[in-house]
C-alpha positions as a Markdown table, in Angstrom:
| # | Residue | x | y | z |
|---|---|---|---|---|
| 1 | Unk | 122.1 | 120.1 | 83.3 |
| 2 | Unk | 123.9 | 123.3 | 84.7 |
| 3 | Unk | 126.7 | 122.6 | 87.5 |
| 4 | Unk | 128.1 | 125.4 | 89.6 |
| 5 | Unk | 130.9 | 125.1 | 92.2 |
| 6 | Unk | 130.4 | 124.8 | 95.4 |
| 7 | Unk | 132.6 | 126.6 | 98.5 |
| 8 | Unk | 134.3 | 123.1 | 99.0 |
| 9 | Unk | 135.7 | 122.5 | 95.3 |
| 10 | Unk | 132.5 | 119.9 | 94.9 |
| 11 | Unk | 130.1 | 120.5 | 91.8 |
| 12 | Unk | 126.3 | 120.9 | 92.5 |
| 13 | Unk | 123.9 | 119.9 | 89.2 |
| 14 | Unk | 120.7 | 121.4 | 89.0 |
| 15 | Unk | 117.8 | 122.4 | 86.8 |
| 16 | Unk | 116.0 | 125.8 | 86.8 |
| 17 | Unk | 111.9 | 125.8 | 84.7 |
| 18 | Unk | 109.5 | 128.0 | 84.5 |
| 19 | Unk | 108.5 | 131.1 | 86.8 |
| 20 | Unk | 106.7 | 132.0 | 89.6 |
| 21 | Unk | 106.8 | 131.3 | 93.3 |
| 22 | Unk | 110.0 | 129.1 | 94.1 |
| 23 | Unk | 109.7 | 125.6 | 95.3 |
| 24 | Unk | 113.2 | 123.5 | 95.3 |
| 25 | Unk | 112.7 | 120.2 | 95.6 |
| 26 | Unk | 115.3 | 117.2 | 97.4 |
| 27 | Unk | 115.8 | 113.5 | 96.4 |
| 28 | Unk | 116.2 | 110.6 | 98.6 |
| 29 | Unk | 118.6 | 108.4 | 99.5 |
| 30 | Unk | 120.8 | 106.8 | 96.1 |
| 31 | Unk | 118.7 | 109.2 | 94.2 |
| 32 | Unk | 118.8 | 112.0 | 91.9 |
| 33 | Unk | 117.3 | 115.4 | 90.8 |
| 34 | Unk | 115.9 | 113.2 | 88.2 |
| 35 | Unk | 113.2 | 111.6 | 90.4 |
| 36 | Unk | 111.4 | 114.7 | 89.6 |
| 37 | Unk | 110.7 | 113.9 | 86.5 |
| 38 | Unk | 106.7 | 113.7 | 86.7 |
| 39 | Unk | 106.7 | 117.5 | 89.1 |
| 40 | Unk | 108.3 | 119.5 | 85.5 |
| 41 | Unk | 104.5 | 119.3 | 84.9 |
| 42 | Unk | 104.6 | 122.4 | 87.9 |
| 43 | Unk | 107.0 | 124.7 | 85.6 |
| 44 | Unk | 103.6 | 125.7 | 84.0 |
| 45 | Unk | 102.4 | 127.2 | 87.1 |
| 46 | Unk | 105.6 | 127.4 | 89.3 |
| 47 | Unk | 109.5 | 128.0 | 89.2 |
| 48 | Unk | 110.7 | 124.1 | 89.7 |
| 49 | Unk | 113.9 | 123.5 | 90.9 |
| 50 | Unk | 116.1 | 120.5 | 91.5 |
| 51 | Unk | 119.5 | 119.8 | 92.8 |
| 52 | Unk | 121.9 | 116.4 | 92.9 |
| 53 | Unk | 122.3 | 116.3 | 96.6 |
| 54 | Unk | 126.7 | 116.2 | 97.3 |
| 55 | Unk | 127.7 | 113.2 | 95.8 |
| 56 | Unk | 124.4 | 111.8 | 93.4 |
| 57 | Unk | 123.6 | 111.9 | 90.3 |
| 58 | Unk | 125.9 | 114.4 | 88.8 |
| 59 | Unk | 126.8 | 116.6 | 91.9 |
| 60 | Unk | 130.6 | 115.6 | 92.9 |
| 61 | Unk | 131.8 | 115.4 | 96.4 |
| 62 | Unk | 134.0 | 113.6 | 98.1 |
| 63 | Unk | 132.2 | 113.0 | 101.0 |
| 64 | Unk | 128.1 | 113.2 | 102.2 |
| 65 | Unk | 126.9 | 115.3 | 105.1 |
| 66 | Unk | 123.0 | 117.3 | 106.1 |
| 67 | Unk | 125.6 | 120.3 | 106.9 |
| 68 | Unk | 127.3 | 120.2 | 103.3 |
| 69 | Unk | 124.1 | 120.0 | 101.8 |
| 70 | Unk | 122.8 | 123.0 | 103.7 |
| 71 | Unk | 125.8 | 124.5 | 102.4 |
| 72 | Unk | 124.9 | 123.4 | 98.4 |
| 73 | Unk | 121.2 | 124.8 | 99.1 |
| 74 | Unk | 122.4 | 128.3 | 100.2 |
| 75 | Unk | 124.9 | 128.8 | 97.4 |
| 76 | Unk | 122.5 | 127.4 | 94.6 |
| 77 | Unk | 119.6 | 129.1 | 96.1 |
| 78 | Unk | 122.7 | 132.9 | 96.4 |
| 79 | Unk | 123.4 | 132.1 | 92.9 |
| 80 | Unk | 119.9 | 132.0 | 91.3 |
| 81 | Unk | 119.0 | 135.2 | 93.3 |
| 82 | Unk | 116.3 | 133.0 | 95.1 |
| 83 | Unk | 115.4 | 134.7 | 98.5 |
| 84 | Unk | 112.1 | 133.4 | 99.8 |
| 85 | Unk | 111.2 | 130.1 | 98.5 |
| 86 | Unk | 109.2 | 126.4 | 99.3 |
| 87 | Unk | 111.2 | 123.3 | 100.1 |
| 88 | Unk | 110.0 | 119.6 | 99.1 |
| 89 | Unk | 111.7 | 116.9 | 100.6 |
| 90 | Unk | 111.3 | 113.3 | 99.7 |
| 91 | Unk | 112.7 | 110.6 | 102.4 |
| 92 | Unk | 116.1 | 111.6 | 103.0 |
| 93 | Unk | 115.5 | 114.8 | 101.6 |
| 94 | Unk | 112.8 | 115.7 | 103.8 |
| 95 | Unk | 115.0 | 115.2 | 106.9 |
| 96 | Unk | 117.0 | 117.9 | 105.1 |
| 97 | Unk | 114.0 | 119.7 | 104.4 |
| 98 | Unk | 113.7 | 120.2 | 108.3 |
| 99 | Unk | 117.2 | 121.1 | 109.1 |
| 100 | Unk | 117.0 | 123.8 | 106.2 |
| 101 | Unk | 113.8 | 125.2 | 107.5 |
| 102 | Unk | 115.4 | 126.0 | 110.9 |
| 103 | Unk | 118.5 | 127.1 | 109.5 |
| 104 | Unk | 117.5 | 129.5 | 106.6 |
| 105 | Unk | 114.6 | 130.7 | 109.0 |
| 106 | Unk | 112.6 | 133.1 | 107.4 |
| 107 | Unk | 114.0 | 132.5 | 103.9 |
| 108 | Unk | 111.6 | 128.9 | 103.9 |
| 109 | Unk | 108.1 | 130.1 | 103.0 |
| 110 | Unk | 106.7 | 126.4 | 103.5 |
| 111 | Unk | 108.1 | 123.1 | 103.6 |
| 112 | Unk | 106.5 | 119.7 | 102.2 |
| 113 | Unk | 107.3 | 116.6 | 103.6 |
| 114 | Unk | 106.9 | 113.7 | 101.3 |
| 115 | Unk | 106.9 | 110.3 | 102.8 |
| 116 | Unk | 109.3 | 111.9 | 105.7 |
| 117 | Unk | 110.3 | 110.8 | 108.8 |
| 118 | Unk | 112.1 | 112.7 | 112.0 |
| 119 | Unk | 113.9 | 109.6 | 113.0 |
| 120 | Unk | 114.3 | 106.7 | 110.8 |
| 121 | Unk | 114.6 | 104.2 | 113.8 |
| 122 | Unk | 112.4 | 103.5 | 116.9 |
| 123 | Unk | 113.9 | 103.8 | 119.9 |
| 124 | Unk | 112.9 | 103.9 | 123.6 |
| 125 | Unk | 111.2 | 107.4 | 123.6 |
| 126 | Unk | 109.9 | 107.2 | 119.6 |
| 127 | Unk | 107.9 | 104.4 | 118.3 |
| 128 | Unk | 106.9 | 105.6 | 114.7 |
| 129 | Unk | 110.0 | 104.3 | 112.9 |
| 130 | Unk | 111.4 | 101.1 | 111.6 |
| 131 | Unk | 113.5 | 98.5 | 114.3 |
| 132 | Unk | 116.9 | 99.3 | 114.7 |
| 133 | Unk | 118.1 | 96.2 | 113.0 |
| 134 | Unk | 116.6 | 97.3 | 109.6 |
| 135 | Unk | 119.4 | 100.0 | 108.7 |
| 136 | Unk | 122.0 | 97.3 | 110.1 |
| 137 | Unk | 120.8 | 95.0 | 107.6 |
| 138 | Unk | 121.1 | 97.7 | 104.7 |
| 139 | Unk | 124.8 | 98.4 | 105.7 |
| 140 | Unk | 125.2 | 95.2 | 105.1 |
| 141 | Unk | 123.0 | 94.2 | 101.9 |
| 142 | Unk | 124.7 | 97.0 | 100.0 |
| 143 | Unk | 128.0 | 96.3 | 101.1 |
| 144 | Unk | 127.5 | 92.4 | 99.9 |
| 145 | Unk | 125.9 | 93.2 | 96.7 |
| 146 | Unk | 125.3 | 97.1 | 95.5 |
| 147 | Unk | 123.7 | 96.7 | 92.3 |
| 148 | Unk | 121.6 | 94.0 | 93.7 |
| 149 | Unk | 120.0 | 95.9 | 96.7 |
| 150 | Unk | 119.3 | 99.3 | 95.2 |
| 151 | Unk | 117.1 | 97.2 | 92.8 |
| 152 | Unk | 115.0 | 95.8 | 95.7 |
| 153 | Unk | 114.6 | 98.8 | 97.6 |
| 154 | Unk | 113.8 | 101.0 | 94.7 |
| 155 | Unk | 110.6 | 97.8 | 94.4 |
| 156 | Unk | 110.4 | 98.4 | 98.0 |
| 157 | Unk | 108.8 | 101.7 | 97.4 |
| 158 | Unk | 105.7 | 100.7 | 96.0 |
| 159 | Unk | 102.8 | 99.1 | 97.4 |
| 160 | Unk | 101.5 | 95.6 | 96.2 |
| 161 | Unk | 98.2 | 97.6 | 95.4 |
| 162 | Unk | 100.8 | 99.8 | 92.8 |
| 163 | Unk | 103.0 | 97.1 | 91.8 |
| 164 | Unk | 99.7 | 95.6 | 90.4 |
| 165 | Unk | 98.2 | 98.6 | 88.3 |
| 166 | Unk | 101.3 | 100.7 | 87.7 |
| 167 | Unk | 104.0 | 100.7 | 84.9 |
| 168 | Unk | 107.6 | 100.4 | 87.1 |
| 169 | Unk | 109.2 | 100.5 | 84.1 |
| 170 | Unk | 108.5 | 103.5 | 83.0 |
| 171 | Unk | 108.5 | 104.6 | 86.5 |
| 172 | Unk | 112.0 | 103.5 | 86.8 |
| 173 | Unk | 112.9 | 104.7 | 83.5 |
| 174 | Unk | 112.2 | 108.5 | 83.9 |
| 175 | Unk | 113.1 | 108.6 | 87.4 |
| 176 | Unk | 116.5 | 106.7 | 88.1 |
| 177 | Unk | 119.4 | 107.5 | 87.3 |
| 178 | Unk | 122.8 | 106.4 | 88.0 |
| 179 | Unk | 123.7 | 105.5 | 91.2 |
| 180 | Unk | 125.6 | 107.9 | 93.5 |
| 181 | Unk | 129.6 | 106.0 | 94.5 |
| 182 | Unk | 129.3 | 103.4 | 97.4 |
| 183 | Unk | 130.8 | 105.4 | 99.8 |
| 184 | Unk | 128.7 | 107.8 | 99.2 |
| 185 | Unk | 125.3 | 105.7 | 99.5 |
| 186 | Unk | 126.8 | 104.0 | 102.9 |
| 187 | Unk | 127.5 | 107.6 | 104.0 |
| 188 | Unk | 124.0 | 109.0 | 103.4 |
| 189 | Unk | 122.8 | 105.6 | 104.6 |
| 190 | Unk | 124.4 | 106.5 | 108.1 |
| 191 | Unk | 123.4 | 110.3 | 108.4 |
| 192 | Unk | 120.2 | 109.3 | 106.9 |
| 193 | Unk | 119.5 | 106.4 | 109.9 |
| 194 | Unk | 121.5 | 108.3 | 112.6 |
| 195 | Unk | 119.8 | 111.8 | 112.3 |
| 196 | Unk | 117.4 | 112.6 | 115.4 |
| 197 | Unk | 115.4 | 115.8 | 114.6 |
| 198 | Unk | 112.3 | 114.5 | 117.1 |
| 199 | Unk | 113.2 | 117.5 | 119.5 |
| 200 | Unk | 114.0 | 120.0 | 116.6 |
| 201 | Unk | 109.9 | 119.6 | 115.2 |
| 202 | Unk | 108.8 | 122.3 | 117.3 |
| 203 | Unk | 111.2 | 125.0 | 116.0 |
| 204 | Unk | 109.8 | 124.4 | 112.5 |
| 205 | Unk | 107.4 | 127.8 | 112.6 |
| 206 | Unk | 106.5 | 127.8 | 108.5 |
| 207 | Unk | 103.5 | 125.9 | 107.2 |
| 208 | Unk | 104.1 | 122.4 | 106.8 |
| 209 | Unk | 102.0 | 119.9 | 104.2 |
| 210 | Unk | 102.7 | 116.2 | 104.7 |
| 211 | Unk | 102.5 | 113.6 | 101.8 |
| 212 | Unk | 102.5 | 109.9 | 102.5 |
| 213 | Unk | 101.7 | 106.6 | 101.6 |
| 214 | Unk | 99.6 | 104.8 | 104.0 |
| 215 | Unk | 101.2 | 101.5 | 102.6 |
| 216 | Unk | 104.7 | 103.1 | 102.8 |
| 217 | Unk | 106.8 | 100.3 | 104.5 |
| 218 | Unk | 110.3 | 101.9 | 104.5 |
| 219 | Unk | 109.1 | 105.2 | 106.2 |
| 220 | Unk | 105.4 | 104.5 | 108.3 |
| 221 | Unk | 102.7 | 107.0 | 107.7 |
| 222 | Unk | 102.6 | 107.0 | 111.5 |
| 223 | Unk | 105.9 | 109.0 | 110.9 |
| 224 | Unk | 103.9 | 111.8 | 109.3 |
| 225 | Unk | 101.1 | 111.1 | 112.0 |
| 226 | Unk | 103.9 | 112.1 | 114.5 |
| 227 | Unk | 105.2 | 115.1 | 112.8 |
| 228 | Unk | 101.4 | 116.6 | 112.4 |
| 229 | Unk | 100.8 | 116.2 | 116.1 |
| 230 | Unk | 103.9 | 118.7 | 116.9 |
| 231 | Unk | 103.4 | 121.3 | 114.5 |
| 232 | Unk | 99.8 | 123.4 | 114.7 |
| 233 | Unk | 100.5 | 125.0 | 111.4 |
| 234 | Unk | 100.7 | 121.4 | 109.5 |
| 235 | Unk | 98.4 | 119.6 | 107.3 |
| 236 | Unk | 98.5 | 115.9 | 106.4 |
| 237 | Unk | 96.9 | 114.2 | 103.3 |
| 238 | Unk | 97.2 | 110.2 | 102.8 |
| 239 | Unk | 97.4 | 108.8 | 99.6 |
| 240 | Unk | 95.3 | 105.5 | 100.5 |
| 241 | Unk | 97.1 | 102.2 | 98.9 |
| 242 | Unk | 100.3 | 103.9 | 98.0 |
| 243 | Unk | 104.0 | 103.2 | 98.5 |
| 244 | Unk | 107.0 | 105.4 | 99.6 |
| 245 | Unk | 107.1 | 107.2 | 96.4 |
| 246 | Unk | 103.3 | 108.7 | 95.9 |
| 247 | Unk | 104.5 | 111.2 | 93.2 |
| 248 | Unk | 105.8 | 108.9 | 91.1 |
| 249 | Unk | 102.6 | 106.9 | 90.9 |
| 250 | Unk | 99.8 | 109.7 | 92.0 |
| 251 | Unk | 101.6 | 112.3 | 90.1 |
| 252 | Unk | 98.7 | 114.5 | 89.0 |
| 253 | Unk | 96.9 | 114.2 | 92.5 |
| 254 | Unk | 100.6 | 114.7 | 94.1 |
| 255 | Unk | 100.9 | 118.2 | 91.7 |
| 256 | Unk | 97.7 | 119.4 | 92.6 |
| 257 | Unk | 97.8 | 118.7 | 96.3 |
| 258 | Unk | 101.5 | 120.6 | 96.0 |
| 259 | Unk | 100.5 | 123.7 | 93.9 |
| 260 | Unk | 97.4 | 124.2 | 96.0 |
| 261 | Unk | 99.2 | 124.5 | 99.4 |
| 262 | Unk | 101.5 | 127.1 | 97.7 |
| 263 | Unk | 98.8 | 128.9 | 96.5 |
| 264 | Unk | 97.1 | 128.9 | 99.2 |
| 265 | Unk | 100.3 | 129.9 | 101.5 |
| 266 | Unk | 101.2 | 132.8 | 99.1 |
| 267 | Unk | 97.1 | 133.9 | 99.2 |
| 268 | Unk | 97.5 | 134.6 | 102.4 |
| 269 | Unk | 100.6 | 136.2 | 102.8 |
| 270 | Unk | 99.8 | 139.0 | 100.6 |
């Protein structure tokens, strides 16, 4: 894949098919560009593009941060001559997602949120999260046993119901890749569990389609049921029995659902 340097001296890895309206997409959490294996299908009728968030797959960085990744976007998106173009962000990479939407402003055509959540931990004055204890427990799993841990969650992601019919296998073997340094998954870990973007919803003013699970049990579907309820410009559509990861075991339903909200955006734009 094609690296290009980023302002800090770090490498950003990406790929670049097909043509058409832009959508980039962003992994989650110990992930890589190559979880997007099954969305190339899109290159027929879109231009597909990926990125190594700072410090995964084969993007180098010393350190992991939202703001240096907002930084990686804006000089892949500069060098590719991409002005206008649709974000999907899985997990992790839909919290980014949101931050980039406010920040590139009218450079976001549309955003879609794929098994997202504003705020990975409940709290006092949000209730659609996971108890605090659960990323305290992570910290800890992957510091006792790396290997080991990022094997359960990437399980984790499915649902009993998928785990049953699907082939993870195959799953795992055209979506995983290697795993990003430990210091880089604890750092993500801690942005990723830390970040608070409840208040910063209602700033988002492109059109927004949610994806999720409704057997997700690392982010709640009641997540995306939050995140619907503050933006009037948002659509939400539940794939019944599935995991964390609907694209990887829905992927034709996932495309169509993906390419038709585009369509549909860029329809009614012109």
């Amino acid at each position: 894949m094609p690296t290009i340097n980023a302002k800090d001296g770090s490498t950003i890895s990406f790929s670049d098919t097909g043509s058409g309206v832009p959508i980039l997409f962003l992994h989650g959490w110990m992930m890589s560009m190559k979880v997007w294996h099954y969305q190339q299908q899109l290159s027929s009728k879109l231009r597909v593009i990926t990125m190594d968030l700072s410090g995964h797959g084969r993007s180098q960085a010393d350190e992991f941060s939202y703001s240096s990744c907002l930084s990686d976007i804006k000089a892949l998106m500069d060098y590719l001559n991409i002005e206008r173009f649709f974000i999907a962000g899985w997990s992790m990479g839909s919290q980014l997602a949101i931050i980039s939407a406010i920040e590139l402003e009218e450079r976001v055509a549309g955003l879609v949120l794929i098994s997202g959540t504003p705020k990975f931990s409940n709290s006092d004055d949000y209730s659609c999260g996971l108890p605090e204890d659960e990323a305290r427990g992570m910290k800890i799993r992957i510091k006792r046993d790396y290997k080991e841990t990022s094997g359960q969650f990437f399980k984790n992601m499915f649902s009993e119901q998928e785990v049953a019919v699907a082939d993870l296998k195959a799953i795992a073997a055209n979506s995983v890749s290697i795993l990003p340094p430990l210091n880089i998954a604890l750092s993500a870990l801690k942005v990723l569990t830390e970040c608070n973007l409840v208040d910063l919803l209602p700033s988002i003013t492109c059109p927004v389609l949610l994806i999720h699970g409704s057997d997700d049990t690392i982010c709640p579907v009641k997540a995306s049921e939050f995140v619907q309820s503050q933006l009037p410009d948002s659509t939400l559509v539940c794939f019944e029995h599935a995991g964390h990861a609907p694209f990887l075991t829905e992927p034709e339903r996932f495309n169509f659902e993906v390419s038709r909200f585009i369509f549909r955006r860029v329809d009614d734009s012109d």
